[in-house]
N, C-alpha and C positions, 0 to 999 in steps of 0.2 A: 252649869251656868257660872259663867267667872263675873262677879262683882267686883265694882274700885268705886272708891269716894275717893277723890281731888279735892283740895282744900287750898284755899288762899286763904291766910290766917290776917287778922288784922284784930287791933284795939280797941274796933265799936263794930266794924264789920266784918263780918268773915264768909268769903263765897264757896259754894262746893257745886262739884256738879256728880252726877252718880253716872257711870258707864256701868253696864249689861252687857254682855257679851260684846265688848268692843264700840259699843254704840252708845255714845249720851243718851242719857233717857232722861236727866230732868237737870235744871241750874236753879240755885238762887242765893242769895243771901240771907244773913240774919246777924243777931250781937252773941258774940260768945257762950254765952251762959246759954241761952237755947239751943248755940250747936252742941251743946255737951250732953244736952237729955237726948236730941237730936239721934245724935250716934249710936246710942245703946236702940232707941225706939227702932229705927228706920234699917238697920243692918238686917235684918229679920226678915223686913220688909220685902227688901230687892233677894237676896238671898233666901229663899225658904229651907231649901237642900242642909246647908249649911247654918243658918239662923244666924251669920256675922258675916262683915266684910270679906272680901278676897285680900285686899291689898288696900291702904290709903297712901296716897299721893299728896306730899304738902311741899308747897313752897319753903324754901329754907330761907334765915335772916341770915343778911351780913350786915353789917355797919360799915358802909364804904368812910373811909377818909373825907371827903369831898362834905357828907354827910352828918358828921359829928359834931360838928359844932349844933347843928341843928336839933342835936339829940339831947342836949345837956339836960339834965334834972330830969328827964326822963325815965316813967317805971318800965318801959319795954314791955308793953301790953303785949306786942305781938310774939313777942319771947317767952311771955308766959302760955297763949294759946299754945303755940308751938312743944311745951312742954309737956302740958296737960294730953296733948297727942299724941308724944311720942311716950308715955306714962299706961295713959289707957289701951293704946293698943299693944306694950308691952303684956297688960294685967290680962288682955282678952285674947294673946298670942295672934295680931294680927300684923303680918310684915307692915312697916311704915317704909318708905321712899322719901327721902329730902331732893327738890331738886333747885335751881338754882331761877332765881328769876330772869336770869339771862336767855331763857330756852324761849319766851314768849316769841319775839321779835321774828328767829327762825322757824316756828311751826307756828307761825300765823301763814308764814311765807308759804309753804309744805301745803297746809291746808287749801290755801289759795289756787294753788298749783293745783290741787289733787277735785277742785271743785267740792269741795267739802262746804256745807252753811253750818256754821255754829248756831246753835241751840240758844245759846244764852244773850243773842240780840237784844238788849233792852232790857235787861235785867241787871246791869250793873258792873262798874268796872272789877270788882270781886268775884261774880261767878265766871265773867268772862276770863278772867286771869287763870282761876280755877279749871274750868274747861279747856284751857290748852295746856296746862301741867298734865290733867288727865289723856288728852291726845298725845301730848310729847310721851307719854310714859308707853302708851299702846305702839306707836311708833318706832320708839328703841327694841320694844318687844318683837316687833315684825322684823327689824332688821339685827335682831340679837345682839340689843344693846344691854339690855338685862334691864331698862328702865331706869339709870342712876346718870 
């Protein structure tokens, strides 16, 4: 059984969706500090075989130009989630994936096509962002993109 946690990280929110063999099995969100017990609890969870993730999937930050001004005096919460992720899944040797928030737009598109219903209807623009990094990721994997 291959497990992945998808993550869209944010500064009060942070959405995840879990896939199972290929298949969303759950969305939601929450505030950082409960994704972090969160991830140790739940890996186990979906996983028994293994007792930890297969793989997590997190959106990457950029700081677009357009967008800096906007950012001044900013402590970059979401660059710290982001850190704390790619920190603990180094300590617990679980592959992490950064992908780009640019992928949304096109595998909404994919999905659409393909008749797929996302899972995370109504739960939030966080896990829904999160469940399509996790679909983008399964997706390069089918077409041997390696997921990046």
């Amino acid at each position: 059984m291959e497990t992945m946690l998808a993550v869209d990280p944010g500064e009060e929110h942070c959405g995840m969706a879990v896939f199972v063999d290929g298949q969303c099995a759950w969305t939601g969100e929450m505030p950082p500090l409960e994704l972090y017990d969160w991830l140790r609890a739940y890996g186990p969870v979906y996983d028994r075989q293994r007792g930890k993730w297969g793989v997590v999937v997190v959106e990457e930050f950029r700081l677009y130009p357009a967008h800096a001004k906007a950012q001044a005096w900013s402590s970059f919460g979401t660059v710290e989630v982001i850190g704390v992720l790619k920190e603990w899944c180094r300590r617990e040797g679980i592959p992490i994936v950064l992908q780009p928030a640019s992928i949304k737009r096109p595998t909404t598109a994919i999905l659409k096509s393909h008749g797929t219903t996302m899972m995370s209807r109504g739960n939030g623009g966080h896990a829904k962002d999160a469940e399509l990094h996790g679909w983008h990721y399964i997706l390069k994997q089918k077409t041997g993109g390696g997921g990046e």
